[in-house]
C-alpha positions in Angstrom: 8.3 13.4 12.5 8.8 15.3 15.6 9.2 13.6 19.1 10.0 14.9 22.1 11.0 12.1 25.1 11.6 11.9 28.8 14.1 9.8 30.5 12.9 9.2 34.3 16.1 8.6 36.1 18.7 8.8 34.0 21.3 8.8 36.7 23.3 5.8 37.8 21.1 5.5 40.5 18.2 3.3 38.5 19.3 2.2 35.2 16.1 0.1 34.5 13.0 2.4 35.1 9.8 0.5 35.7 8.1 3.2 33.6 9.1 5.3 30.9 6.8 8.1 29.5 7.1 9.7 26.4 5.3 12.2 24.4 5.4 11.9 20.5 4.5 14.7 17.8 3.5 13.4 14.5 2.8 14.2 11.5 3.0 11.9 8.0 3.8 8.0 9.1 6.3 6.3 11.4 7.0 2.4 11.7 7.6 0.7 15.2 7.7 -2.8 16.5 8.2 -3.4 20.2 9.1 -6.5 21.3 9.7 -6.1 25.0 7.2 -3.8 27.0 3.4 -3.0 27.2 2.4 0.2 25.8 -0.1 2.5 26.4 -1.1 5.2 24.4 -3.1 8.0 24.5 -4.1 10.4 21.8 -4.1 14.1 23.2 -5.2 15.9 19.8 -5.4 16.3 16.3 -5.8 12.4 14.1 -4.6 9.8 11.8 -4.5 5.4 11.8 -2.9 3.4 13.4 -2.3 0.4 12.0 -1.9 -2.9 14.5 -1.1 -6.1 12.9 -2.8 -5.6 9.7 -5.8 -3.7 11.1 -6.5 -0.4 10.7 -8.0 1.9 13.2 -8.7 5.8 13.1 -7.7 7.5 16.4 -8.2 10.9 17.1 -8.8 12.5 20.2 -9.5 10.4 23.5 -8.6 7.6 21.5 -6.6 4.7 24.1 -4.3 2.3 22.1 -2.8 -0.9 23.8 -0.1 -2.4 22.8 1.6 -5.9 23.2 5.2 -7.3 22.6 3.4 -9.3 19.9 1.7 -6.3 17.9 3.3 -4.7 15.2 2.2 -1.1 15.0 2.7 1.6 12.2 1.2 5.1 11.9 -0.3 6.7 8.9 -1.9 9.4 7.5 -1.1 11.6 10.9 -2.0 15.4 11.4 -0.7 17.3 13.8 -0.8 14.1 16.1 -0.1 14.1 19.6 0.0 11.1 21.5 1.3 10.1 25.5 3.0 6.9 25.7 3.6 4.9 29.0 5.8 1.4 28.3 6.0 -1.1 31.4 7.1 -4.9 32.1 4.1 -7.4 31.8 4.2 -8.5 35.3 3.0 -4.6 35.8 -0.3 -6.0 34.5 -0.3 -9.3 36.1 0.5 -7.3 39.5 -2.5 -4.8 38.7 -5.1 -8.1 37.4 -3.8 -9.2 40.6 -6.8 -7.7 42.1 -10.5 -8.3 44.0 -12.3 -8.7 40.5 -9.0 -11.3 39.5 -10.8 -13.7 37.7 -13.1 -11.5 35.9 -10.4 -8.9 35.1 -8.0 -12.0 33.1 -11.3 -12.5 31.5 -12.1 -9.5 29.9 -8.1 -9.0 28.8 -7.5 -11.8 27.5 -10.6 -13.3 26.0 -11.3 -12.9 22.1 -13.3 -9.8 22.3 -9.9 -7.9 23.1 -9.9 -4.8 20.9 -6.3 -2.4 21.1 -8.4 0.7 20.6 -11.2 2.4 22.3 -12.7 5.5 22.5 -12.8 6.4 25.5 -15.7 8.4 26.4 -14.3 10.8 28.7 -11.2 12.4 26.7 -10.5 14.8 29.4 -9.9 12.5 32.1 -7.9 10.2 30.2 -5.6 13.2 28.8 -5.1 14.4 32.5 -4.4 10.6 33.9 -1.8 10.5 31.2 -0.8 13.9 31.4 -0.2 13.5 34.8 2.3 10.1 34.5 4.1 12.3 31.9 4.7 15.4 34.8 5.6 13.2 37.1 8.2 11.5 35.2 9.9 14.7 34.1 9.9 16.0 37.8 11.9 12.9 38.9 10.7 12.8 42.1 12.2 9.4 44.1 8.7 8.0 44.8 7.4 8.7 41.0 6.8 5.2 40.0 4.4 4.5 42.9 2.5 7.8 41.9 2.5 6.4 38.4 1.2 2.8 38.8 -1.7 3.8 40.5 -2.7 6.2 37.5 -1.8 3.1 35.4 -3.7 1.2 37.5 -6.8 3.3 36.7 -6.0 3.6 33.0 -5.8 -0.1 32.9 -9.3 -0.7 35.1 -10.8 2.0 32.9 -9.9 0.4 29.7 -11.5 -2.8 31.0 -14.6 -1.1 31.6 -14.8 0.4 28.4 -13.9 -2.9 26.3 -16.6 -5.1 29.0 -19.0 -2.3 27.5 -18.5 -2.6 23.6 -17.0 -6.4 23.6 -15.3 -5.4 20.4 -14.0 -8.4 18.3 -10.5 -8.0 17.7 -9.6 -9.4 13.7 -6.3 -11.5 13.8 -3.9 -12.6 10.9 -2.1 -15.6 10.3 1.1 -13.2 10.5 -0.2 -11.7 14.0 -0.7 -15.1 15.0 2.5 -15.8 14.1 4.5 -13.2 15.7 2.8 -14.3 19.1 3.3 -17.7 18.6 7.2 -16.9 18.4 6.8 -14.8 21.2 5.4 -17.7 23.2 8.3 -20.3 22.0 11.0 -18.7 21.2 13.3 -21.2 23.0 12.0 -23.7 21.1 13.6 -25.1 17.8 11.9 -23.0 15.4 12.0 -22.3 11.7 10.4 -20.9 9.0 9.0 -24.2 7.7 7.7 -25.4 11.5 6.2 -22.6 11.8 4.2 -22.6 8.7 3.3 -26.0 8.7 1.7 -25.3 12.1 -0.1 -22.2 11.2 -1.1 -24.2 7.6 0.8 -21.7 5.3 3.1 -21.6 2.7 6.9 -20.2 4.4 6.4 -17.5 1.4 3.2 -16.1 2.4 4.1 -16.2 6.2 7.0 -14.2 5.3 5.1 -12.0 3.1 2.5 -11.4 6.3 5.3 -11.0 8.3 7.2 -8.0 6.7 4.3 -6.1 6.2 4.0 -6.5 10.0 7.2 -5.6 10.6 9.8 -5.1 8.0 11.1 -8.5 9.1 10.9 -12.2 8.1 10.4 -15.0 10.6 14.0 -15.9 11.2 15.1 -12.2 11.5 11.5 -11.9 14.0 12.7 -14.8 15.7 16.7 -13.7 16.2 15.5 -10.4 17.2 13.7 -12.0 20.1 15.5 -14.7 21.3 18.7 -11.7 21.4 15.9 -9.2 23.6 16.1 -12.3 26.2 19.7 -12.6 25.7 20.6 -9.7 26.5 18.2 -9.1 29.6 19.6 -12.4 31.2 23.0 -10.7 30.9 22.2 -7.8 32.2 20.5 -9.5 35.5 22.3 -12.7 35.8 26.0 -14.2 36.0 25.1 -17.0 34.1 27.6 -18.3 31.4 26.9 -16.7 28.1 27.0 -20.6 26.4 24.4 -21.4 29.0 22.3 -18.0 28.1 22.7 -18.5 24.5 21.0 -22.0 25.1 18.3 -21.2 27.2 16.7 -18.6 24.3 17.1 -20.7 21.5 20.7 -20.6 20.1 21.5 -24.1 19.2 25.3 -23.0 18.1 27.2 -21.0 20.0 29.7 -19.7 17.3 26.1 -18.5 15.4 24.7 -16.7 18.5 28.2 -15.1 19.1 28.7 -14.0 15.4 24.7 -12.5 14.8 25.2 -10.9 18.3 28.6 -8.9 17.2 26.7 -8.3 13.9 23.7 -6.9 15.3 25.3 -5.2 18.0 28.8 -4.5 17.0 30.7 -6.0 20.3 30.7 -9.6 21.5 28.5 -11.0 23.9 31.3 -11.2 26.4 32.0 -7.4 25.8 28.1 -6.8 26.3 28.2 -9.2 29.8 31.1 -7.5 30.9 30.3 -3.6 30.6 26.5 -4.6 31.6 27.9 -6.5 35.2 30.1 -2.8 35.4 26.4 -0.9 35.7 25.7 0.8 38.8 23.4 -1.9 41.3 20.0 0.2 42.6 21.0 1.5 45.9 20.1 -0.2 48.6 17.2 2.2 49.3 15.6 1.9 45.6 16.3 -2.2 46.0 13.7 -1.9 49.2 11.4 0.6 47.8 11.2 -1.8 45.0 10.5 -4.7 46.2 8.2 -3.5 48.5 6.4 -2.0 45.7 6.4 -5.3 43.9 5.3 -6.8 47.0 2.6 -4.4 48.9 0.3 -6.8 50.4 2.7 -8.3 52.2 3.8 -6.8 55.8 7.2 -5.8 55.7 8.7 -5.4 59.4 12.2 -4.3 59.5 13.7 -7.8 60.5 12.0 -9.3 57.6 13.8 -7.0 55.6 16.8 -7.2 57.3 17.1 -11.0 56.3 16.1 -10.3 52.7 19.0 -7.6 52.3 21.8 -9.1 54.1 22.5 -6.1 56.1 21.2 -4.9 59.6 18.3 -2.7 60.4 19.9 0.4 60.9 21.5 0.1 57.4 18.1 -0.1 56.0 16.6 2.7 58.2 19.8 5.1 57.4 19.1 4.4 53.2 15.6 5.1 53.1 16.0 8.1 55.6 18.9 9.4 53.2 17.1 9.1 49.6 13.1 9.1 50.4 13.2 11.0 54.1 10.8 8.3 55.1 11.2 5.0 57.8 10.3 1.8 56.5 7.4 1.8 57.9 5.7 4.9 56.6 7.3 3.9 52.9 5.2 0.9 52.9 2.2 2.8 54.3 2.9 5.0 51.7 2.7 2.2 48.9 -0.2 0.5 50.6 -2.6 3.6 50.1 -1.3 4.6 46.8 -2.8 1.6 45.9 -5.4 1.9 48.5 -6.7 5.3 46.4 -6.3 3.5 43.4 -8.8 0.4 43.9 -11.0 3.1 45.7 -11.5 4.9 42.4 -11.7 2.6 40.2 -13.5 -0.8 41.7 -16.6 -1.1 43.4 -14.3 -3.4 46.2 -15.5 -2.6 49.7 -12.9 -0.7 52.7 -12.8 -4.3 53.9 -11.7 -6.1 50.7 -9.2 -3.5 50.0 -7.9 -3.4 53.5 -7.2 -7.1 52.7 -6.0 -6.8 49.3 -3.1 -4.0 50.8 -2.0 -6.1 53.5 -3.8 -3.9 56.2 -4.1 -6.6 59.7 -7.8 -5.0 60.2 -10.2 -2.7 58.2 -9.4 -0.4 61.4 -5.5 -0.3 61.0 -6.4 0.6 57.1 -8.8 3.2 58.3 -6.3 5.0 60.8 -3.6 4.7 58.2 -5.6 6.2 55.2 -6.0 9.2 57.3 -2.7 10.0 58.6 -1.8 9.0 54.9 -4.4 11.2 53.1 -6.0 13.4 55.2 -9.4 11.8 55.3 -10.8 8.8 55.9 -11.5 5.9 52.9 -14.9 6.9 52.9 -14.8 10.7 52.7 -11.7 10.0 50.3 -14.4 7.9 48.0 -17.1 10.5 48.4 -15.0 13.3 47.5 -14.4 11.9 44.4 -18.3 11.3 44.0 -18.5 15.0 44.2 -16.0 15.8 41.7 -17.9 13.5 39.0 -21.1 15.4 39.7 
């Protein structure tokens, strides 16, 4: 197996990208179980299965795979296989459900006629889409993640689309179930035993299901898990590694500390300690992301001046310095990227997405798309009319 990867900001400048993009070349099979990020895949040419929790599905090209923490993957029987991967946080999704069409959008993803493979109908679009979050990745430009949620966006909205059209039923097993359910309560005092009982299943043939899901029995699932949160705390927080330890599901602290070491050969304290040592964001990356996690919102300078501790012309000088932009034209910035991105991919009216940016008036939006884009929303919308013809 051949795979190529990029690493979007691989500087000390952004240790946790919100995105990362890779491009695998296989051929024969290959074994993987993620248990922290959404994936998406996309496959560019040349076929095999993939198998997802237990299931087996042929994908070849224009096929769109979707991944959750709590699906086991494996590929087999791969020729010349050549897929585009984009991994990102769940509250990516919730941010993008977030949308005009909210209620009917959680419906549609997570309702039981989910299915984690389509074919989408247009392969050429979907390769450039993904194709395109793969360039921009590898160019590293500072503003990259914005460009590359709104292609997500419209993967994501596209996907929905195509899934609303087949309502495929999705075929669980009592292991899949499983290795959501642990997922779900991890903090919780689990065992093998509880666990069956509550799925009605021998503990044998739960961990049979199990490790043909994943290589793994439910305790080692379950320790794997509980350790992914363990560690992210540390990285983000200052709290007491007892009190961490706890709060996923450790119920002795001499056990978490030894299956830590073993697992990761150095203590937790070691981990804590060289993880509080990594490079903070600037403070120009901590305001471009949180006003990317918070677009609709209207961001004045004093409002971020009280949310960053530090005066105006602090903020002004960072974003100058890293993104030659003011605050004010970053978050314009933000607001139409994902202006463009509900424009192609809902039927939401200029008024609707004005509100759902954080534009004051459907004017304001108007004037702002233009100096933004070049045109206004509604030659931007029939341009793209024209390009589907």
């Amino acid at each position: 197996m051949e795979q190529s990867q990029t690493n979007p900001y691989s500087n000390n400048l952004w240790e946790t990208p919100i995105f990362n993009i890779f491009r695998h070349l296989t051929t024969g099979a290959r074994k993987d179980h993620e248990t922290e990020r959404l994936r998406l895949f996309a496959t560019i040419s040349g076929h095999g299965i993939i198998k997802i929790n237990g299931v087996r599905y042929p994908i070849s090209r224009g096929s769109l795979s979707w991944i959750f923490p709590y699906h086991s993957t494996s590929l087999a029987d791969a020729e010349n296989l050549e897929v585009i991967e984009i991994a990102f946080p769940l509250r990516v999704l919730l941010q993008i459900l977030d949308g005009p069409d909210q209620a009917q959008l959680h419906k549609m993803m997570f309702q039981n006629y989910f299915s984690p493979v389509i074919t989408y109908p247009d392969a050429e679009q979907l390769e450039q889409l993904f194709r395109e979050a793969l360039h921009e990745s590898e160019v590293k430009d500072p503003l990259f993640e914005t460009i590359v949620l709104a292609n997500v966006t419209k993967i994501i909205l596209l996907y929905l689309r195509q899934i609303y059209k087949e309502k495929p039923k999705f075929s669980t097993t009592t292991g899949w179930k499983a290795l959501r359910y642990l997922h779900y309560y991890f903090s919780q005092p689990l065992n093998t035993a509880k666990v069956a009982k509550h799925f009605k299943i021998t503990p044998e043939k739960l961990n049979q299901e199990l490790k043909e899901l994943t290589g793994k029995n439910l305790l080692q699932n379950l320790t794997q898990i509980r350790f992914n949160h363990a560690r992210a705390l540390m990285q983000v927080t200052d709290l007491p590694i007892k009190t961490i330890a706890s709060s996923v599901g450790f119920r002795s602290f001499p056990s978490f500390n030894r299956q830590f070491k073993l697992l990761y050969t150095q203590t937790p304290k070691d981990y804590h300690k060289q993880a509080s040592k990594k490079a903070e964001p600037t403070l120009a990356f901590q305001v471009y992301i949180f006003m990317t996690e918070n677009f609709k919102l209207n961001l004045s300078l004093a409002k971020l001046e009280k949310i960053f501790f530090t005066s105006k012309k602090n903020i002004e000088q960072a974003l100058q310095a890293t993104f030659q932009m003011s605050a004010r034209e970053l978050a314009i910035f933000i607001k139409i990227s994902y202006a463009k991105s509900f424009i192609q991919t809902t039927p939401s009216s200029f008024s609707q997405i004005s509100d759902l940016t954080g534009f004051n008036s459907v004017r304001s939006f108007n004037r702002a798309f233009l100096e933004e884009v070049g045109m206004t929303p509604s030659e931007y919308k029939k341009s793209l009319l024209g390009n589907e013809s």
